[in-house]
N, C-alpha and C positions, 0 to 999 in steps of 0.2 A: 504494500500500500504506500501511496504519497506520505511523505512525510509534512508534516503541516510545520509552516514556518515557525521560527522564532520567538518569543513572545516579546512583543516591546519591550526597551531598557524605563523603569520610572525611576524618573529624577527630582529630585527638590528644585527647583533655580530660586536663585536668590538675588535681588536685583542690585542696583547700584545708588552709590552715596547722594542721598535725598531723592530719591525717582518713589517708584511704589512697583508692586507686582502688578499692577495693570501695564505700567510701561514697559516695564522690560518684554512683557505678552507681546505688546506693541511692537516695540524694537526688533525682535528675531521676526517680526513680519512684515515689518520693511525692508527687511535685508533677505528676505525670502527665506526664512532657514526654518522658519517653520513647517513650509509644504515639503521642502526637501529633506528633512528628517521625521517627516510624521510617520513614518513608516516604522521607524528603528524608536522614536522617544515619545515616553507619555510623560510630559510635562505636569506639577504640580507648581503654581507661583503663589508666594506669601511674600507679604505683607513684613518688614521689620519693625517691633516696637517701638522704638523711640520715634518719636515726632520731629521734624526739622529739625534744627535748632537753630538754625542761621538763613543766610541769603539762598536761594536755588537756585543751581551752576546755570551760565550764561548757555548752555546747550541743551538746556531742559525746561526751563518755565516758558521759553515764547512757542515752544511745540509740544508740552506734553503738558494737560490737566494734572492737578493736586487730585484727592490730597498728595503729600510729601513727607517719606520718611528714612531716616536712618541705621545703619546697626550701627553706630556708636557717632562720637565726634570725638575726632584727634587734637588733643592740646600739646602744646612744648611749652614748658617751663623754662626760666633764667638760665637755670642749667645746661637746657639744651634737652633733658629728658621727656619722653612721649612718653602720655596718657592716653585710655581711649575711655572717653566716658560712655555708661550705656553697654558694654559688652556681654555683660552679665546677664540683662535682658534679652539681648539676642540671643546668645545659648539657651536660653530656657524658651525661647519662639521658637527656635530650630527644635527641639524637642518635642516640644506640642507636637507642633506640625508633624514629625517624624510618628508620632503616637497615635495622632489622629488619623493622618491619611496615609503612613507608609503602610508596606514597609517600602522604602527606596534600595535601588541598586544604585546609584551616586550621588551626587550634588555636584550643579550650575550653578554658576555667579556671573556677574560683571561689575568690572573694577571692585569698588567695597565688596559688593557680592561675593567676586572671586576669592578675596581675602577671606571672608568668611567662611565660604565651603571650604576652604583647604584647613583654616583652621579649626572646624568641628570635626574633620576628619582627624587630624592629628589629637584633638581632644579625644574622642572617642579611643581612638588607639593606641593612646595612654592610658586610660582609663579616668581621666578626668569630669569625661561627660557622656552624655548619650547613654547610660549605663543600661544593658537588658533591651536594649532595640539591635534588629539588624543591623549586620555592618553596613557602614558606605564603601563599595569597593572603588569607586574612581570617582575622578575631580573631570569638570571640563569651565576652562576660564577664559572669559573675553577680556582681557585686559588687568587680569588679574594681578593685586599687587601683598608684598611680604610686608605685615606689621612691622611699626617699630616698636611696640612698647615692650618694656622687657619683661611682663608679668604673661606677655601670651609668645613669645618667641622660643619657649621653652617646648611648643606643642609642634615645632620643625622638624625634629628626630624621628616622632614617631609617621608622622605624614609620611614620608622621607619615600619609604616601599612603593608607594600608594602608584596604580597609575594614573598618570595628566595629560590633558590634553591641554593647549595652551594658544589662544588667537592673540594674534599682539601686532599690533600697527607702528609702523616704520616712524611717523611722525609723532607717535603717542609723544605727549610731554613726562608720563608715569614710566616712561621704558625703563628708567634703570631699577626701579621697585618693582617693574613685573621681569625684567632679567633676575633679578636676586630671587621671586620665588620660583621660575622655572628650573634655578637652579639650588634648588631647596629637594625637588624631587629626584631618583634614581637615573629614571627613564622615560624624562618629558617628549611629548609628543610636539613639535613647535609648528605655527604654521601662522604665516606670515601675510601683510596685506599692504598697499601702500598708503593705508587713511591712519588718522588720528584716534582720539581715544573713542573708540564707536565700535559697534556689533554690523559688521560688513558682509554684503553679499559676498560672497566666493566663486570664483570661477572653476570651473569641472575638477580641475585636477585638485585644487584645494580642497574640495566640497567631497572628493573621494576618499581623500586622507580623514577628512573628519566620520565618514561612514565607516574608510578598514577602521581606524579606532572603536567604534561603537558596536562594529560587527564583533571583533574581536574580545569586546567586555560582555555581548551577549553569548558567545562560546562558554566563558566564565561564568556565564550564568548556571549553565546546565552540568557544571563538572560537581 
């Protein structure tokens, strides 16, 4: 008999600093990446709990409806040292979410996003969080960047195995934060665009690379 396909990869995605889970919805279907991976990904998007705190970024408020929110907001002190306030909340959203509607086989971000799924991943694989939910086996990041603060850099090591996939833009102004967390994991997947900090159509060959990834994590699914 046929063997009947696959079964979808479900992901958490997690959007990006001050946007909301409607946008980022948004976002992957302007860049078409919705239709071209509805086949391989069943999407869940939530919402981060903290509320704005500040202005919304010059690429977000004249094109996307509020509301607006963040997983955390980054302060520097005199010293030079980074805070993220608000992080604490965020893990405990990701867990909800994870309780309510997983179970998940990964986690999606952009930019803050990104930061976030890799590091619940690394939580969880420490044992710090996520505790008695399925694992997250794989990360995939748009522009994903590595914390500075050093109360959550500690959760790098265990990420570390994990596999990534990584979209990252040529003129990104975050590139050197999202080089340090591509190179935070074993064996990033890297794929490249020539826009700015943005969630980018892909062209064929691109667009392949991100399916062998997926395909490949749904292999994993069934070992």
């Amino acid at each position: 008999m046929p063997q009947s396909p696959p079964r979808k990869l479900r992901m958490l995605a997690l959007h990006s600093f001050r946007t909301s889970a409607a946008i980022f919805q948004e976002q992957l279907k302007r860049a078409g990446l919705d239709k071209e991976l509805e086949d391989l990904l069943d999407l869940v998007f939530v919402d981060a709990p903290n509320a704005a705190s500040g202005p919304i970024p010059d690429d977000v408020s004249p094109f996307f409806a509020g509301p607006y929110f963040e997983w955390w907001n980054a302060n520097r002190d005199e010293s030079g040292r980074w805070t993220y306030a608000g992080w604490q909340r965020a893990v405990a959203q990701v867990e909800d979410a994870m309780r309510l509607h997983g179970p998940f086989d990964g986690v999606m971000g952009f930019s803050q996003g990104g930061a976030m799924a890799s590091l619940v991943v690394g939580m969880q694989r420490s044992g710090f969080a996520l505790k008695g939910l399925p694992q997250l086996r794989f990360i995939i990041a748009f522009a994903g960047i590595r914390v500075r603060d050093p109360q959550l850099e500690r959760f790098y090591a265990a990420m570390q195995p994990a596999p990534s996939l990584h979209i990252i833009g040529d003129r990104d102004p975050v590139k050197p934060l999202t080089n340090l967390l591509i190179e935070s994991f074993d064996r990033p997947v890297v794929v490249t665009h020539a826009r700015g900090h943005v969630i980018p159509a892909l062209p064929p060959a691109d667009l392949q690379r991100v399916r062998a990834f997926l395909q490949t994590q749904q292999q994993g699914a069934h070992l």
